[in-house]
N, C-alpha and C positions, 0 to 999 in steps of 0.2 A: 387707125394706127393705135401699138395700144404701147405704153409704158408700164413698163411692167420690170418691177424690181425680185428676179426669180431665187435668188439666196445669197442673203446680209451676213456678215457673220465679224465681232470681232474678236482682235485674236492679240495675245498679248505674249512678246518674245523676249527672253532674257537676252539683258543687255551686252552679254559675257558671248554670245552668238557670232556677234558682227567680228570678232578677234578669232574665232577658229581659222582652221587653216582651207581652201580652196575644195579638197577632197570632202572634210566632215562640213564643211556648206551644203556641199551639193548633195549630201546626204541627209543634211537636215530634217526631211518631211518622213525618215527610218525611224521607229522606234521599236523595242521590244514589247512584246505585252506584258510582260514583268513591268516591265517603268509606268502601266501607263496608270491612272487612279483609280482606276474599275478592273476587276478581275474579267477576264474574257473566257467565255465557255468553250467549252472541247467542239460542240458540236451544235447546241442551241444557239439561234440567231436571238442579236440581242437587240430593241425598238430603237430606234434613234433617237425619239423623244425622250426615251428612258435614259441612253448614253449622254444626251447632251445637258437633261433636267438635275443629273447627278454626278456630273462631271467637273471637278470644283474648277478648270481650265474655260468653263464656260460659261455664260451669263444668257440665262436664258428670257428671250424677250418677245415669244407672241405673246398674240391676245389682242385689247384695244391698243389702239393709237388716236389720239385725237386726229380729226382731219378737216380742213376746208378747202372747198375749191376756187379758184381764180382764172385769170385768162393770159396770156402773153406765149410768148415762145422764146427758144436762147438762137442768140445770133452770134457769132463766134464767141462762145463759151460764155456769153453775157447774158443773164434773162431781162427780156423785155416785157412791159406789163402792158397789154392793148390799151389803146385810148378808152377804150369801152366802159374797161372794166375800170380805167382810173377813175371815170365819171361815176360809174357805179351801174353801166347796163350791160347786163349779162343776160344768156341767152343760152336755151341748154344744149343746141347747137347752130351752128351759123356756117354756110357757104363763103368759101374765101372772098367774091366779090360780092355779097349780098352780106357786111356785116351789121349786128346788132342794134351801131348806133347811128345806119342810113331811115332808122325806122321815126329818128328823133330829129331829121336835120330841116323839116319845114318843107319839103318839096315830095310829090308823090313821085317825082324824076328817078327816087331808088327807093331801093327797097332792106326790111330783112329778109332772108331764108331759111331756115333749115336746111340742113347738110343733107335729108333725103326726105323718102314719104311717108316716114313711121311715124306714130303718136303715140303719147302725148307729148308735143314741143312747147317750150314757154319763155317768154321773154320779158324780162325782168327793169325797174331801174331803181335808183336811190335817189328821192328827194332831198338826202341831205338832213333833214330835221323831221320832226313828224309836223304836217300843213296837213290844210282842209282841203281832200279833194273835192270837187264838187260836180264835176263832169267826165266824158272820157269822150273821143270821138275818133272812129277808128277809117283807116281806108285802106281796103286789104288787096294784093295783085290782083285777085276776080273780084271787080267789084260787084258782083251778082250775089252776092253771098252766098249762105250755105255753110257757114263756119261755126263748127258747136266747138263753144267755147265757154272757159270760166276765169274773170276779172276776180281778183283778189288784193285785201291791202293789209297791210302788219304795221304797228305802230314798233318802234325802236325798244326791244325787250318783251312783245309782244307775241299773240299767234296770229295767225293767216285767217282772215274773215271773210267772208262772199261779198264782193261788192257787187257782182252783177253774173246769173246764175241763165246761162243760154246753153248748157250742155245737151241739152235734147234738140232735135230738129223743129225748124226750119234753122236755128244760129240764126248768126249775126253777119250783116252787109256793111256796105260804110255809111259812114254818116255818126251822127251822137248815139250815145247808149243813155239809156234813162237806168238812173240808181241814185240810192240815196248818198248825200254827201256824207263822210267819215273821216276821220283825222287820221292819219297814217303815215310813216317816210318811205313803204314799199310799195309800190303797184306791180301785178305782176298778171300777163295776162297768158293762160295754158290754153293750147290751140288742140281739141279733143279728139277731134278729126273734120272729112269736108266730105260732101253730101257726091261731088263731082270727083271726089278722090286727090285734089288740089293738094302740096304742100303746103304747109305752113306759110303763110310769107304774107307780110306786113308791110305798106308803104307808109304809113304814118301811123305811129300810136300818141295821140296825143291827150297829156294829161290836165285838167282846166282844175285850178287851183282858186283858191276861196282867200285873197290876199288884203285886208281891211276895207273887207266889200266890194275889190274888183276883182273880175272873172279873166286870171292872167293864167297863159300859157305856160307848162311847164318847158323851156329850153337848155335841158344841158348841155348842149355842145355850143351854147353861148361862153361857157367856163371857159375861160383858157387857160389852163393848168400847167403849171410849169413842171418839166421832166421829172420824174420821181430820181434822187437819188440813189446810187446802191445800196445807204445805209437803209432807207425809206422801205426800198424793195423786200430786202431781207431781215423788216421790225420783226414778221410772225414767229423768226428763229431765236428770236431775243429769250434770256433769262425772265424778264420783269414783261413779257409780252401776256396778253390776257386772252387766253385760249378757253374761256369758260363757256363762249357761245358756239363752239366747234361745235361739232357732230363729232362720235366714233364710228372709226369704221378697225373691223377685226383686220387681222392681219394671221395668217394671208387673206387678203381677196381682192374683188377687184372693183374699185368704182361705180364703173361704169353697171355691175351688176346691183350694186346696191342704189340707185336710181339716183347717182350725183350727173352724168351727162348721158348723153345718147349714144348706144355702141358706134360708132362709127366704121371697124374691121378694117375696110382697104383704103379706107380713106385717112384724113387729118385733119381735125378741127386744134384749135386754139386753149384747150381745156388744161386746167395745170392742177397736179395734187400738192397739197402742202401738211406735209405730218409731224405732230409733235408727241415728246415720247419722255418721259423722265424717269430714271431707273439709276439704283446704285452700283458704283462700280466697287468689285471687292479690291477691299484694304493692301490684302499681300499682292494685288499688281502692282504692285509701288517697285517701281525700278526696273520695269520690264514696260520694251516697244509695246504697243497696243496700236491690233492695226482691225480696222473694219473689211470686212470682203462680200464682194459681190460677184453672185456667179454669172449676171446679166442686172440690167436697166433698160428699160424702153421708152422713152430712148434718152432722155437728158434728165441725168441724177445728179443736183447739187447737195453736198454732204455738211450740216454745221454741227457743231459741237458745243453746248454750253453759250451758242450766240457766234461764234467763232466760222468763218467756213474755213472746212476740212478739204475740200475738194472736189472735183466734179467729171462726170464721164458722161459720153454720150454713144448712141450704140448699141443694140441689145445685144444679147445670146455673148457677151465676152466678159470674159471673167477680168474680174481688177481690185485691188484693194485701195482702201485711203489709211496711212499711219494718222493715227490719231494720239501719239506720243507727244505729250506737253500739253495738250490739249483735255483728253480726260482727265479727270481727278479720283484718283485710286481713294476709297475708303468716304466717298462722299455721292449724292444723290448729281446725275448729272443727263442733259438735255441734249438728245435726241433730235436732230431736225433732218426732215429729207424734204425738198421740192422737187418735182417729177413733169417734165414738162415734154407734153406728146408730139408739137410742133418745134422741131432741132434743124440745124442747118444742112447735117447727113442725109436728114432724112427724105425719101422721094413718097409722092402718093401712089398708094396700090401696091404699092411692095407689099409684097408676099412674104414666110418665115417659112423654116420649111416644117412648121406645125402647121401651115396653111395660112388664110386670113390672121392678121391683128388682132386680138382685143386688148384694146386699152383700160388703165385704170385700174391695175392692178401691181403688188408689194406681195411678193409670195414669201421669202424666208428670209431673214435678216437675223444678225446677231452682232456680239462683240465678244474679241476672246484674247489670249494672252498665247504666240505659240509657244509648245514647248518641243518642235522637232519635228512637227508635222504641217499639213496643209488644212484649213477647215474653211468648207467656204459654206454659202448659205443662198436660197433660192426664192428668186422672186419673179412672176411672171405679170405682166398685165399692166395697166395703169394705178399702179400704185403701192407699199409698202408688200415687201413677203415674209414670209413667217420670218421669227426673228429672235435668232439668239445668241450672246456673244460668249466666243469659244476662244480656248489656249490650242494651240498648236497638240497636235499628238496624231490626230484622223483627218483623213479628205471628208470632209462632206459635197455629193456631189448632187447631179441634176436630179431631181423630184425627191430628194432627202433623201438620198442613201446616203449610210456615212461608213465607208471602208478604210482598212489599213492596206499596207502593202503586202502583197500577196493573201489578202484575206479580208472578207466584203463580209460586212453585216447588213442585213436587210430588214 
């Protein structure tokens, strides 16, 4: 399934609009080429990039986004955070009945999975603090082994170090793995592939900790963590929020290609983008609606502003705006937040587009604009943020960036 944000755009509308009369309403997205800020050529087509990078009606915003990934889905129109992921075990993908954190629960009775047969899959957890690991002892669905694999552990602020290096054949069966003890809060172990062609899939990953000399089991789903609040859910959209350990990812693109989960196409895993964006809004939109437009999301796009939520759609391939009037701040730096969540309540598995299979994880074109009479919207495909720039009303921008007027399309 793929979320995918196919074109952002916002757009900023004088406030003297909403008092016209029924007729020049619905005329609104007419304009002449005289009026508009750019001279328009007799016969040369003019770039859209160029239209929109020089368009002072426009705020242009690809390029980076900060980004990180988490786990949950929205249930009527509410995001919910997996228990998984509240614990801190993530996985880079998981089977709806075989998830992440059956790998942690003391019984070989279940298991994790992978959503299919590709590799590399890996399944992650947080100890919470950085502890001495001192063991690891795994029991995987074929206990025959066969699994070339690599154990890895990161200290908090840290990089990713070899804790136990079986990628080449014969891997690893069940039972303890011999490695050296290390101090770490991450254990993370990538499943490289299996000798018999086996999925990925884990029935116990357990982690043996070095705790003032006793050799104690790691149990997170011992925790029992009380429900994250909404305010909790949506800290990363915050002003004062600390986005310095994100990743970037450009915009457009799509996640799942830049190797944050595993494509998944007809399927639906649990995988959520979360982008943060900071960019100045100009000064003279002071006193004009300012509305963001999308020409599609895949499939649940919650919209914040400055910490603020703006609002939320679910649904790909339909175009919709959020007014984000009272909310931006004209002539000041201001905060960008999308969450993009692939598992929504519309959604079914194996649905098809009629571009074919899904891919999720992708933000294709995004903007903000002020109108001045026109439509502009902005295109995002996939799981995750799309190209992205915010525009005043004058042109349509339509699907794969074109941006045309009426009766006269530039390409």
């Amino acid at each position: 399934m793929n979320t995918k944000f196919r074109f952002l755009t916002l757009m900023n509308v004088a406030l003297a609009a909403v008092t016209m009369s029924p007729v020049l309403a619905q005329d609104v997205g007419r304009v002449s080429p005289a009026a508009l800020p750019l001279p328009l050529p007799n016969s040369e087509p003019v770039a859209p990039k160029a239209l929109r990078s020089q368009n002072p009606w426009n705020l242009p915003m690809t390029g980076e986004w900060k980004f990180a990934l988490t786990h949950g889905r929205v249930k009527a129109g509410r995001f919910e955070q997996d228990q998984a992921a509240r614990l801190g075990i993530t996985a880079s993908s998981s089977e709806d009945r075989h998830p992440p954190e059956d790998a942690f629960d003391g019984t070989n009775d279940t298991r994790w999975c992978a959503s299919d047969s590709s590799f590399p899959q890996w399944l992650q957890t947080d100890l919470g603090r950085n502890q001495t690991v001192k063991g690891i002892k795994l029991a995987w669905e074929n206990g025959a082994g066969g699994y070339q694999c690599r154990i890895e552990g990161r200290k908090e602020g840290g990089n990713w170090v070899t804790l136990v290096d079986a990628a080449a054949e014969p891997g690893l069966g069940d039972g303890p793995v011999k490695m050296t003890p290390a101090e770490v809060r991450y254990v993370k172990i990538t499943v490289l592939n299996h000798a018999g062609n086996n999925w990925a899939s884990i029935r116990e990953f357990e982690v043996h900790l070095d705790q003032g000399g006793q050799d104690v089991a790691w149990k997170p789903l011992a925790q029992k963590l009380p429900a994250d609040s909404e305010s909790a859910l949506d800290a990363f959209a915050a002003v004062n929020f600390d986005d310095s350990g994100w990743g970037n990812l450009p915009v457009p693109a799509n996640w799942e290609m830049y190797g944050y989960s595993t494509p998944t196409y007809a399927s639906v895993d649990n995988t959520v983008g979360e982008y943060r964006r900071w960019m100045e809004v100009p000064a003279d939109w002071t006193g004009r609606k300012i509305y963001w437009h999308f020409d599609g999301a895949l499939d649940g796009a919650e919209v914040f502003i400055n910490g603020e939520k703006a609002g939320y759609h679910e649904s790909g391939y339909t175009a919709w705006n959020i007014d984000l009037t009272g909310l931006v701040k004209p002539g000041q730096r201001n905060l960008f937040a999308v969450r993009v969540s692939k598992s929504v309540s519309s959604l079914r598995d194996g649905r098809l587009s009629m571009h074919g299979r899904h891919l999720p994880g992708h933000l294709a074109d995004c903007g903000a604009g002020h109108p001045r009479g026109g439509h502009h919207g902005a295109d995002a495909a996939g799981c995750g943020l799309p190209e992205c720039h915010a525009q005043g009303r004058g042109a349509n921008c339509g699907d794969g960036g074109r941006i045309g007027f009426p009766h006269r399309r530039l390409v």
